[in-house]
N, C-alpha and C positions, 0 to 999 in steps of 0.2 A: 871087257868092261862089265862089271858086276852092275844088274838093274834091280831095282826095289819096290816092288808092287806093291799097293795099298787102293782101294776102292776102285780096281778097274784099268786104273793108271799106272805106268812104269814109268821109272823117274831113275834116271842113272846117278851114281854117286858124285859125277863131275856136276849136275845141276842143282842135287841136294846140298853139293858145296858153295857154287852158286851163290845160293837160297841164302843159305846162312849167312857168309860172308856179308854180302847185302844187308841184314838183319844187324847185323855186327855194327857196318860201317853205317845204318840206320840209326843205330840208336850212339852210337859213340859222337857222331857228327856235332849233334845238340851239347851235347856235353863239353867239348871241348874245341866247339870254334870260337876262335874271336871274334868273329867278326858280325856281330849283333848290334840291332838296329832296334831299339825299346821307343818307342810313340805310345805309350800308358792308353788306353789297357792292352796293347797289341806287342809283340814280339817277332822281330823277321830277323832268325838264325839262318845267312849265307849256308845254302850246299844241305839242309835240315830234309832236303826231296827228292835228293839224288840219286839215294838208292834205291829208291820208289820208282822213278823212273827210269834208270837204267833196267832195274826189272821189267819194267811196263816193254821195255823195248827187247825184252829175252822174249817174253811169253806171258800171257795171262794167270797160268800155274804160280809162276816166280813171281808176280805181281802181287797177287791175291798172298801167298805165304810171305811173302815181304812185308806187306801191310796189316799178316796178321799179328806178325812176330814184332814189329816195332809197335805196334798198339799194345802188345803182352809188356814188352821192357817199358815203357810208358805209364802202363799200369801199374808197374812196380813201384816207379820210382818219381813216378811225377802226380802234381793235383788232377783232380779227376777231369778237371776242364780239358787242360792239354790231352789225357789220356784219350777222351771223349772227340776229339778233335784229333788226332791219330785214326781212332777207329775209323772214322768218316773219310780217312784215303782210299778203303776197301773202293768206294765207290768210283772214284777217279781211277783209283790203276786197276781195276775191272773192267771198267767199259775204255780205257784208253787202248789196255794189255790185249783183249777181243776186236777192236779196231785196228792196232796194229798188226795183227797176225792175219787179219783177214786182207786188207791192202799195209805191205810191208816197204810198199814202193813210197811211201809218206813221208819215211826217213830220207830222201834221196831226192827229194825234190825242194827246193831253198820255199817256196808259196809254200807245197801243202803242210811240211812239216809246222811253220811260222802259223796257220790260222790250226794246225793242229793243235799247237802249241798253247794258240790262246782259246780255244773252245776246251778242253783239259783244265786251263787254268779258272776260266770262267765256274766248271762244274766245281773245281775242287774249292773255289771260294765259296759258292756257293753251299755246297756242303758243310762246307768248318762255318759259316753265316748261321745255318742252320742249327749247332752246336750253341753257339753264343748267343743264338736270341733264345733259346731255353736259359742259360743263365742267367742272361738279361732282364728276362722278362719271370727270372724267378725268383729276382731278387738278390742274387749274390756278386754284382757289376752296380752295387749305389751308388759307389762313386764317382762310375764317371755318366748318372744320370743328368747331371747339370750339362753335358755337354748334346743332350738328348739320343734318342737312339738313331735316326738318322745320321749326324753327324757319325757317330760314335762305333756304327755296327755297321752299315753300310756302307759309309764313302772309305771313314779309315782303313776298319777291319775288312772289307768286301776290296776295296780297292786296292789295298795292299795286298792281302792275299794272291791276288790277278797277278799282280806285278810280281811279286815273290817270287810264285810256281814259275810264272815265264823265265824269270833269273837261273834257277834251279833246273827247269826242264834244260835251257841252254849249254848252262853247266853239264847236266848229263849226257845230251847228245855228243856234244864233242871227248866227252870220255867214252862213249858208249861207241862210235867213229873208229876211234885209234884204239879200243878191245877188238871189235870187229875181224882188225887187219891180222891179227895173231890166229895161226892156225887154231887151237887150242879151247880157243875160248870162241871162233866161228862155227865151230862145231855144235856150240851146245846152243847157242843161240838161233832162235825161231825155228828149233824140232817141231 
């Protein structure tokens, strides 16, 4: 197996496949699932976190280039809000992807994984929270100022978000479960 060295790091071609793949199925997901859930001014695209967190559950490496690389496709092609709100995953699958590499026993326990699941989903609201009250509060969300920012940024947008990622984290475990079980792809997972 040919290895690819860059700042320190070797990184085999089976994980920089990985990487990308995830990045692919990052940014494609948004695009063409159906199954979307619009509450004005919020959006909850089913499955939109999944390759964010099945990375989270490879490694912290694949985490961080997963959420940089759907933040890049984001910035292409979407308003800067959503872009902006992409970027802000760095922060959830960093401290998730570092967590889980350090107790990896997380995944395998039905409790830890469950309050893993929602303290992740807490920070990653939090984070995209953090995104939209700079919009909010910058003026380009007037619209749904009538419904105040409380309602509007917190319970919706803060509470949905929670619930989302936990959706989405759920989804990725049990596909990240049944990759696990394949020779092939246990290999590269938690190097």
């Amino acid at each position: 197996m040919e290895n690819i060295s860059g700042n320190g790091r070797v990184w085999s071609a089976q994980r920089l496949t990985v990487a990308a793949l995830l990045i692919a199925v990052g940014i494609l997901i948004p695009m063409i699932m159906p199954v979307k859930i619009y509450i004005e001014p919020a959006s909850f695209t089913l499955a939109s976190h999944v390759a964010i967190f099945i990375a989270m559950m490879i490694s912290p490496a694949i985490a961080v280039a997963v959420a940089v690389g759907t933040t890049l496709g984001f910035l292409i092609s979407s308003p800067l809000v959503i872009a902006l709100r992409a970027a802000s995953h760095l922060v959830f699958a960093a401290v998730g992807g570092f967590y889980l590499q350090k107790r990896p026993e997380t995944l395998s326990s039905p409790v830890k994984v469950h309050v893993f699941s929602f303290l992740i989903a807490v920070l990653h609201s939090l984070c995209e929270v953090l995104v939209i009250c700079a919009f909010y509060f910058g003026g380009s969300l007037t619209d749904y100022y009538q419904f105040g920012f409380f309602q509007t940024v917190i319970i919706l947008m803060g509470g949905g978000f929670v619930v989302h990622s936990m959706v989405d984290f759920e989804i990725a475990l049990v596909i990240f479960k049944v990759l696990s079980k394949q020779r092939g792809f246990a290999a590269i997972a938690r190097k």
